[in-house]
N, C-alpha and C positions, 0 to 999 in steps of 0.2 A: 504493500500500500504506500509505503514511502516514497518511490520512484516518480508512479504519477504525478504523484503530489508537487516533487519537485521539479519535474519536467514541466509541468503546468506555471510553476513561481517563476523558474528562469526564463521560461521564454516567455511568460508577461512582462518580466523587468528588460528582458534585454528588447524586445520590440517595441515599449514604450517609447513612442514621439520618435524613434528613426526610421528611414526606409527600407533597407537590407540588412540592418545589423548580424542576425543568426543566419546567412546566408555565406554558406562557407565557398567562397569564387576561386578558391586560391587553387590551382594545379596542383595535383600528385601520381605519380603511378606512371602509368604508361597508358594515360586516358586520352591524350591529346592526339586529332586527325585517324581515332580509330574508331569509336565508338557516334553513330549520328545524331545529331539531334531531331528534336520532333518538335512540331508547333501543330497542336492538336483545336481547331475553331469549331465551335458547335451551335448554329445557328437554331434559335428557338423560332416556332410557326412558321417556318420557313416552307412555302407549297412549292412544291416541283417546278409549276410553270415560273416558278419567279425568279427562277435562273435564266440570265438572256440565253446562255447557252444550248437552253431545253424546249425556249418556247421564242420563236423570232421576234414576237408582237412586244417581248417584254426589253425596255430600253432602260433601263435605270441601275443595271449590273455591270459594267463596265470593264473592273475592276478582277471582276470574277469572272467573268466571259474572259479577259487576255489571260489567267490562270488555266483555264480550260484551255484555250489553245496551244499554250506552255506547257499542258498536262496530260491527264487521262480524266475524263469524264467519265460518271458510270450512271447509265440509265433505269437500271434496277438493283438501283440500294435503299434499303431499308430501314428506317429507326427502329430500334428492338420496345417500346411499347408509344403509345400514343400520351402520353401525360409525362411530366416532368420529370418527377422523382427518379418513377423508374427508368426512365430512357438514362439518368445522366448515372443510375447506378450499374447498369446494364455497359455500357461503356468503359467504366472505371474498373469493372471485372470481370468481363468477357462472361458474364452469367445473367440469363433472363432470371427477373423478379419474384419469380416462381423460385429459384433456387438461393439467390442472395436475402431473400426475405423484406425485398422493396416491391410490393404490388399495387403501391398508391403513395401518393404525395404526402408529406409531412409537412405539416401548421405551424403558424409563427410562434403558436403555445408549444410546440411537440418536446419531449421528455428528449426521445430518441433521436436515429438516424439511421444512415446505414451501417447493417450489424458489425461493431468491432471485430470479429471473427472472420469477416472479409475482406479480402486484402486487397488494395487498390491499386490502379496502374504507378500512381506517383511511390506509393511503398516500394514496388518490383523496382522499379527506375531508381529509384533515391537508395537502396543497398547496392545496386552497381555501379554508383558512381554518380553518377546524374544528379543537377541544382534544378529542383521544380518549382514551377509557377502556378498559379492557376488566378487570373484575372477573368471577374465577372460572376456570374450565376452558380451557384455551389449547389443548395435543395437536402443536400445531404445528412440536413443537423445541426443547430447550433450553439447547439447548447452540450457542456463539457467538453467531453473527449471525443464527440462529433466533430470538432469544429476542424475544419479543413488544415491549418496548422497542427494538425493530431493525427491527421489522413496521408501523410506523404508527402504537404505540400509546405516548403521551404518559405513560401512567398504566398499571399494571400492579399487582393484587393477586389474586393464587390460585395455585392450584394445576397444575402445567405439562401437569398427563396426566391419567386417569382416576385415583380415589383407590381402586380396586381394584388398582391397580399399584405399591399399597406397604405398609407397615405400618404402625400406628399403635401409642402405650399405652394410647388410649381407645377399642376395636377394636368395630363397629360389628356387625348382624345379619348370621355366615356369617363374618366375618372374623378372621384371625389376630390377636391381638397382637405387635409387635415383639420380636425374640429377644433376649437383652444384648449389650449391647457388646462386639464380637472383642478378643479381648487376643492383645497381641504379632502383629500383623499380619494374623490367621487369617483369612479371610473366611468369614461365617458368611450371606451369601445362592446364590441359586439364581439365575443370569444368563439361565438357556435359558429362564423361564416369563414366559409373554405377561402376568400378570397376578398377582397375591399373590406381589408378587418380596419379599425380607426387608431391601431399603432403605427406609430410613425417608421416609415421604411428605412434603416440602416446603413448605412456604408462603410464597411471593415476595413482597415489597414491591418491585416496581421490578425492580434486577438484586440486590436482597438475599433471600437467607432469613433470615427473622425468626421461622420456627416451623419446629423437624424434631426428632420427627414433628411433623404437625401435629393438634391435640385437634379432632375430627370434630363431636363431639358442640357446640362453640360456634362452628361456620365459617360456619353460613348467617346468625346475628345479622351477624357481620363482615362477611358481602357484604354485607346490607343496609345496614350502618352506613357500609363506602367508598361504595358505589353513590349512597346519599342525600347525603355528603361531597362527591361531584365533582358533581352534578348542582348541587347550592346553590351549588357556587364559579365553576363552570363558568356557570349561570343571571345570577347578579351579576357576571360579568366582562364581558357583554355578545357574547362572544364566541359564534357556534353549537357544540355539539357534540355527538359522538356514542359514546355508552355501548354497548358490549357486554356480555350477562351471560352467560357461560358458566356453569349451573346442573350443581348435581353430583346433584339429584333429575332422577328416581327412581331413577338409577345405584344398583345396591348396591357397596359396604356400607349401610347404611340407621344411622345411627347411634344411640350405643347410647341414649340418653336416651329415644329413640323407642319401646326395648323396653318402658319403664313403662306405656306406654298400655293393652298389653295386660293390667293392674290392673284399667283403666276401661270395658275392654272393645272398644276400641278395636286393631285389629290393627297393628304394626309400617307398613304399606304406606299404610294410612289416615292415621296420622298423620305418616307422611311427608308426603305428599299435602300435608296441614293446615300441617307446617310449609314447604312451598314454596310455596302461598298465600299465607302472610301474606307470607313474602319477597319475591314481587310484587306484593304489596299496600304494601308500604311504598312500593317504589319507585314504585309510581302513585300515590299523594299525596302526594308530595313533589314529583311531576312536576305534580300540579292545582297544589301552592300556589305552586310557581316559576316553572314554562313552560308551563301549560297548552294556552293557545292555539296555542303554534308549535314544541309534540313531538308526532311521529311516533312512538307506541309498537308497536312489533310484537313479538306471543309467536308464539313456535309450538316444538317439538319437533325436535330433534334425531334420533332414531330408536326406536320404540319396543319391536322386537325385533331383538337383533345377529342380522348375517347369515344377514338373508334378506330375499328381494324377494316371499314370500307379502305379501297387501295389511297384514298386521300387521307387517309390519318396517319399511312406509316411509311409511305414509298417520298423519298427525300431527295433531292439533289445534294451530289458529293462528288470529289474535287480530289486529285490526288498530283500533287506538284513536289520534283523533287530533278533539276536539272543533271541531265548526264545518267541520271537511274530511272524513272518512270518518263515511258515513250512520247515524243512531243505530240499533240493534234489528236487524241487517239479515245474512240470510244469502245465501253467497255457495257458489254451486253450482258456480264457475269451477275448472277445472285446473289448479292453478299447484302451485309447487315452492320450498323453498329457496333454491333457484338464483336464484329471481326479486329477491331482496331486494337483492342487488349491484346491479343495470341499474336498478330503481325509488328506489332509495335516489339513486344516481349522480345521477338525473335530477332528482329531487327538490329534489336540493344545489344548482344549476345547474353540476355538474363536466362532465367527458368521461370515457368510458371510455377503456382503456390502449389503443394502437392496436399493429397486428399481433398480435392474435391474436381467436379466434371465442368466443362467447358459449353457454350451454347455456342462461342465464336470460332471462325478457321483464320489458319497461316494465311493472308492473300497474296505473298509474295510473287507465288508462281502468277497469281493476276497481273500484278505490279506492274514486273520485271520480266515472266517468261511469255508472254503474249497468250495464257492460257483465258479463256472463256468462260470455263466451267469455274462453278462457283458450291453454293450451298442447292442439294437437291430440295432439301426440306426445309421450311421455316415455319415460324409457331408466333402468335401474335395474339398476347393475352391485353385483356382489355382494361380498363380500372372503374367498375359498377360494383354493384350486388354481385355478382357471379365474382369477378376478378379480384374480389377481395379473399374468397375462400379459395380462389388458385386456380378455377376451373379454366382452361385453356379456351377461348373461344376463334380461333381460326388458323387453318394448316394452309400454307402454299406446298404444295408439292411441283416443282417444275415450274409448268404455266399455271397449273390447277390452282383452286382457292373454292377452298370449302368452310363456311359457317354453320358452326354446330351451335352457337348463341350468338344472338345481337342486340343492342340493346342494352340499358342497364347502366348508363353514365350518369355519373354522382355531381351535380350543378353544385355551384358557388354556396348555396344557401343549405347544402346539404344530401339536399332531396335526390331521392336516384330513381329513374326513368323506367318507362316497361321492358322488362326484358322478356326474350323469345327463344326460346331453343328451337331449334328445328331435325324434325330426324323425323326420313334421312337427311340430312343436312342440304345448303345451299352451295352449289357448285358453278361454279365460271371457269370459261377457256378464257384466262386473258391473253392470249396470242391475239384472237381476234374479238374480245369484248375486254378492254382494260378497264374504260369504264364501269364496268360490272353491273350493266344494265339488266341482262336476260340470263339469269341461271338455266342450264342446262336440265332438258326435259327430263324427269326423272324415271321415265321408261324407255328414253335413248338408248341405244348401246352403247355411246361414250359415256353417257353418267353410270350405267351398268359396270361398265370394265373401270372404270376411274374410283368407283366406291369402295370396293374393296383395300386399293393402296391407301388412299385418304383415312381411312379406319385405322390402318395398322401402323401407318405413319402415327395417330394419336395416339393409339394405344403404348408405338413403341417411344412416346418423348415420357409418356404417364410412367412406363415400370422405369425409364432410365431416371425420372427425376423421384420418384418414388425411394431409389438405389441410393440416391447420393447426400453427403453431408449437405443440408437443408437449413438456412440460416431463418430466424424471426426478428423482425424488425421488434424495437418498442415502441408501438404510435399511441402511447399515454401521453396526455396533457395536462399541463400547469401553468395557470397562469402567470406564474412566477418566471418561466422561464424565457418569456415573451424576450427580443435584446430589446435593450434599452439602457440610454446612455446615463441615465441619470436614474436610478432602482429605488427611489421613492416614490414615483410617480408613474402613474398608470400609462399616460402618453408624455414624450420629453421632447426637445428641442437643444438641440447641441451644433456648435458652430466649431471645429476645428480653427485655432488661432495659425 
């Protein structure tokens, strides 16, 4: 019990009011020009079409479109769930929520996080050597030994949760502004709502808040501005490492500075878009001028409609930029997921993965680098409702195939969760030629006949494998005590970093 205790002291005293102090840059070993770096960008509500790359009509990616043409683009990739939490836990360790014990988001109140007993990509990375970042959206927990400086990460700046899960004074498209300050103890938010709760939204340095609320309207200049800061100290230390960007676009609120465009004729959503471009556009030249040759950059999308596993809630645009190693102009028709970036990252570093326990994600290397196509046969896409809390899987792609055995059953802002449907036999689409997923296949075809079979056993066979293996539980207990908050007498607080 002693350790924690002090690991928690030192590194509140030593990250007090500096910006990298416990960030050890300094060279040792034989780490230098061998080991790659990574710069891992995860755009939230991010839809397919809103890649210019993916959809011609769409002009506002500029930035990401000359990445695509510098990289490999992949056409069928995946975010591994439709909602927050578990997409960014499903990433961090190559295991769907079903197995890491993240099957739903966690509250500004939440106790927990993601289970201590799971190991994170920044953990694997930061024992072989590697100085980690992680600027932006974390979801993961905020409270103790949640909190991202306890998860792997060396460096810590943003925001703990979704920033629809607070208030602001500079209140963005659809969003409340913060209510005043309770007097004489009162509490003046609403504890039960999943999202527009009336505590003031946060902004971390390390284990400090140094902004609450935080001003929405100047945070994506900030990420850029940490994001290019650790890359240039991290690049001259000789050390490898690796950045994560937890993005709060296209998430709304959509901030308010954004509203002007609609002046220029330009819509709210547009120039969102415009301003998360240029924000990965900084950080890709900053990465040509300092580590060009030996960073792995990967974008891809976090989920681009909450809960659901229709092909619009989990099929994402993603980006794979790494000169001289992934092929210039080149698209990639492979199956892969999210999931995948934990197993290919791993290998890449020369680490190992954490042993006892099973993997959701593959190596993509041979995709990368060998010009292979083939990808994942199977993928599984659980949802977060009534059904997706007790684990129940609700949709298999097999191949082209996409079958739903539930639909249905998403848990809204205020709580309340939707009808859900099981269907058996289940709902089947060819998306070769229905992506949209308009017309499920007749269920006295002879293709839904021969396709039902594999569809079945593909479930059955992810149910006895995750059945098999070490099975983590989230703690999604709540306290209101645990709310952050810069000033811990007060129900709602206001703090200005001098």
């Amino acid at each position: 019990m002693a350790w924690p205790f002090l690991k928690v002291l030192l590194v509140g005293v030593s990250f007090l009011g500096c910006l990298y102090p416990l960030v050890d840059f300094s060279f040792s070993g034989e780490t230098r020009d061998q080991k790659p770096n990574f710069v891992i960008i995860l755009a939230d509500d991010m839809g397919w079409g809103d890649l210019g790359a993916n959809w011609a009509e769409t002009k506002d990616t500029a930035n990401l479109d000359k990445m695509a043409a510098e990289g490999m683009r992949f056409v069928d990739f995946h975010a591994a769930a439709s909602t927050c939490s578990p997409s960014r836990a499903a990433l961090l360790t190559g295991r769907l929520g079903l197995r890491n014990g993240v099957p739903r988001n966690f509250a500004v109140t939440s106790v927990g996080g993601l289970p201590l007993n799971e190991t994170t990509l920044a953990e694997v990375l930061q024992r072989a050597g590697y100085v980690t970042g992680l600027i932006g959206k974390w979801h993961l927990g905020h409270h103790g030994s949640y909190h991202p400086n306890f998860r792997g990460f060396d460096y810590y700046f943003g925001i703990p949760y979704s920033h629809d899960m607070g208030c602001t004074d500079t209140p963005g498209y659809n969003h409340p502004p913060c209510p005043a300050c309770p007097r004489g103890g009162r509490p003046s938010r609403n504890l039960e709502k999943g999202c527009y709760s009336d505590v003031a939204l946060p902004l971390y340095e390390n284990l400090n808040i140094v902004e609450q609320p935080v001003n929405l309207s100047g945070l994506a200049q900030k990420y850029a501005e940490k994001a290019t800061q650790f890359i240039q100290r991290a690049s001259a230390s000789g050390r490898p490492f690796l950045l994560y960007v937890g993005l709060a676009h296209m998430h709304v609120p959509l901030s308010r500075n954004l509203l002007s465009a609609e002046a220029g004729g330009r819509r709210p959503y547009s120039a969102a878009l415009r301003e998360m471009d240029s924000l990965v556009g900084q950080i890709k030249d900053k990465v040509d001028l300092t580590a060009k040759n030996n960073t792995f950059l990967w974008f891809t999308g976090g989920s681009p409609a909450k809960q659901t596993t229709w092909e619009g809630g989990h099929r994402v645009p993603a980006l794979a930029y790494w000169p001289g190693r992934v092929p210039v102009n080149v698209t990639s028709t492979a199956l892969l997921s999210v999931l995948d970036i934990f197993p290919t990252v791993v290998a890449l570093a020369g680490a190992s993965l954490p042993r006892g326990r099973r993997f959701d994600g593959l190596d993509a290397s041979e995709v990368l680098f060998g010009g292979a196509q083939a990808g994942h046969r199977v993928l599984f896409h659980p949802n977060s409702g009534a059904a997706g809390e007790d684990g129940a899987l609700q949709t298999v792609r097999l191949e082209q195939y996409k079958a739903f055995f539930v639909t249905g059953g998403a848990r809204a802002c205020d709580g309340s969760v939707g009808p859900e449907w099981h269907h058996e036999p289940p709902l089947i689409f060819n998306l070769d030629g229905d992506v949209a997923e308009a017309v499920p296949l007749e269920r006295g075809s002879a293709e839904y006949q021969r396709v039902l079979p594999e569809v079945r056993a593909a479930l059955s066979g992810v149910l006895e494998d995750i059945a098999g293996d070490n099975i983590s539980r989230a703690d999604y207990s709540q306290d209101p005590s645990v709310a952050p908050c810069c000033n811990p007498h007060q129900t709602a607080c206001r703090c200005q970093a001098a």
